[in-house]
N, C-alpha and C positions, 0 to 999 in steps of 0.2 A: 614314392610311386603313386601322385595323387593323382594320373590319369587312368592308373589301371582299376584302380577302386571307382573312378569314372564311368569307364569302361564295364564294369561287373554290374553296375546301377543301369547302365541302358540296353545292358543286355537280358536282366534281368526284368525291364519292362518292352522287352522283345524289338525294342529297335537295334535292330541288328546292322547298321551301317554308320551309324550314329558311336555303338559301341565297338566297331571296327579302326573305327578313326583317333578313337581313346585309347586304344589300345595300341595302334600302331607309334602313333605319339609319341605313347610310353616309353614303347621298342628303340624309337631315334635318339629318345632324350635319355635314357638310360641303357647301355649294352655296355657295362661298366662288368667284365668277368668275374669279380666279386659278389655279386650279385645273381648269381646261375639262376638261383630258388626264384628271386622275382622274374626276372627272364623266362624263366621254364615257363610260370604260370600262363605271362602275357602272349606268349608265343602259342598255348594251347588257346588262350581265349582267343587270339585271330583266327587260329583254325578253325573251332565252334564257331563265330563269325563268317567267314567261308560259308562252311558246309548249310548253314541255317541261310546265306542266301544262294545258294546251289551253285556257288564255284566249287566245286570239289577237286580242284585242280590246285585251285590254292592252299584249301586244307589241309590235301597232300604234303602239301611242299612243308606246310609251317608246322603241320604235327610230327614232321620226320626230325626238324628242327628242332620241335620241344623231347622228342624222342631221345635226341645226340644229348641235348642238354639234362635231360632226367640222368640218361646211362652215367653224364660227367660227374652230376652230383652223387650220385648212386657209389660210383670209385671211391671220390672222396669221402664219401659216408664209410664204406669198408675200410680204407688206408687210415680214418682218423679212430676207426674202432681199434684195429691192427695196434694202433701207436698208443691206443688207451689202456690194452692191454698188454701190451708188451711195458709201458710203466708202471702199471699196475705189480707183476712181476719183478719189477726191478724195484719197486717202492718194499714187496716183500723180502724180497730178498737181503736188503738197506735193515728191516728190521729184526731177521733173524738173525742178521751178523751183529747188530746193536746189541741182542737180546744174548746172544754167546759171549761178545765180550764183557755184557754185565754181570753174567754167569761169573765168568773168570773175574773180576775185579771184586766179585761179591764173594767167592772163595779165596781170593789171594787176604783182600780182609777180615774174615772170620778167621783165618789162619795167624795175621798180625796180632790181631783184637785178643786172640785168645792165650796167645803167647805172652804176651803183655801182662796181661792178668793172671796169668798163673805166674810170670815173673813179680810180681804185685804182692802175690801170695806167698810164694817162698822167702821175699823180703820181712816180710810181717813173721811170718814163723821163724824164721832166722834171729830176729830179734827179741822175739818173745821169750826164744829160750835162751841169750844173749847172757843170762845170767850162770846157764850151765857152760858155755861157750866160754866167761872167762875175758868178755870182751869190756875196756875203758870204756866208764860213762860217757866220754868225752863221743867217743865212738858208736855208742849206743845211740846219743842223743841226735847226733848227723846222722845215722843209720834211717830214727826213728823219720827224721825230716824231711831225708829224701825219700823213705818210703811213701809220706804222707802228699809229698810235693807230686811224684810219678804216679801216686792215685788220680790225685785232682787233674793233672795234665790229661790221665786216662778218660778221665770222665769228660774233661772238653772236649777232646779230638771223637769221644764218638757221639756225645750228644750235639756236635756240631752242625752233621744236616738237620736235624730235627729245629737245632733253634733257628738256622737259616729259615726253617720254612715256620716258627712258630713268628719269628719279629719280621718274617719280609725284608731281611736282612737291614738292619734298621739297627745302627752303632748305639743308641741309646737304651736300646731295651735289651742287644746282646749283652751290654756289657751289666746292666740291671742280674739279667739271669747269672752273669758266669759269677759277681759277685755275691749273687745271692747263694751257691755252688761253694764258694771261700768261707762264706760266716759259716755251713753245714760242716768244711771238713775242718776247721779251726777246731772246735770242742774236740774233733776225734785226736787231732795231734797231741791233743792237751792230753789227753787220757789217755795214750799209748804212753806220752813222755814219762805220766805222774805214776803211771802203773809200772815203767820199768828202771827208773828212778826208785821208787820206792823198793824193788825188788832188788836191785845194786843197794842198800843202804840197808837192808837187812840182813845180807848178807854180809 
């Protein structure tokens, strides 16, 4: 719109016929209805134009013009708030249902997570007293393995998000952590084994 900025400059140094011709220009070369906002303005500076050389007949006409065109923009200004708010709404409502079902996914897991571990636990005291129970070393020692195996499994599946977000999921330094995880529960299997080993053999 580089006639209407034209137009504002020679109206601005009060040649008012000069910037009527700028302006009108404008009007031919751009009436593009994407454009209302530049339209509205140019069509008030003809009027101002007008009225400053005392057609007020024209004025008339072109301020009633920018009048329709302000009211067009004015809907649209309402209709596009309407819609900003009404997504606004629908983006909360997107997050409260997000936020419910994490609720539930986060309770259905602490209900998993704790099952588990206390199945974890009953394992380990089951064999600990393995020796009042009357159970084959043979048996003890598998006992011992899979309790030690279903720990370590435990401890993968939940420190799992954590390490996703400590390597940026990144195979090389997962797999660093979950081994470094294996050498930690190595010594303990040892130590369950030799402890209930040793307790079968005294007996």
């Amino acid at each position: 719109m580089a006639y209407e900025s034209f137009g504002e400059i020679e109206y601005l140094k009060k040649n008012y016929r000069k910037a009527l011709d700028y302006y009108k220009l404008s009007y031919e070369i751009d009436s593009n209805p994407s454009n209302m906002t530049d339209i509205a303005k140019v069509l008030e500076g003809i009027s101002n134009c007008y009225s400053k050389l005392g057609d007020y007949e024209n004025a008339y006409k072109y301020i009633h013009k920018h009048k329709r065109y302000q009211e067009s923009l004015n809907e649209i200004e309402t209709l596009n708030n309407i819609k900003r708010i009404e997504s606004e709404k629908e983006l909360e409502k997107q997050k409260l249902k997000d936020l419910k079902k994490q609720v539930k996914i986060n309770d259905r897991n602490f209900l998993q997570y704790s099952g588990a571990f206390l199945f974890i636990i009953f394992l380990f005291l089951i064999f600990n007293f393995s020796g009042k129970l009357n159970f084959n070393i043979l048996i003890t020692k598998a006992g011992i393995f899979l309790t030690i195996l279903l720990l370590f499994e435990f401890i993968l599946v939940y420190m799992d998000p954590y390490i996703e977000n400590w390597t940026g999921g990144a195979p090389a330094y997962k797999l660093i952590i979950n081994a470094s995880l294996a050498a930690l529960i190595f010594p303990l299997h040892n130590f369950f084994e030799g402890r209930m080993t040793k307790k079968k053999k005294t007996k």
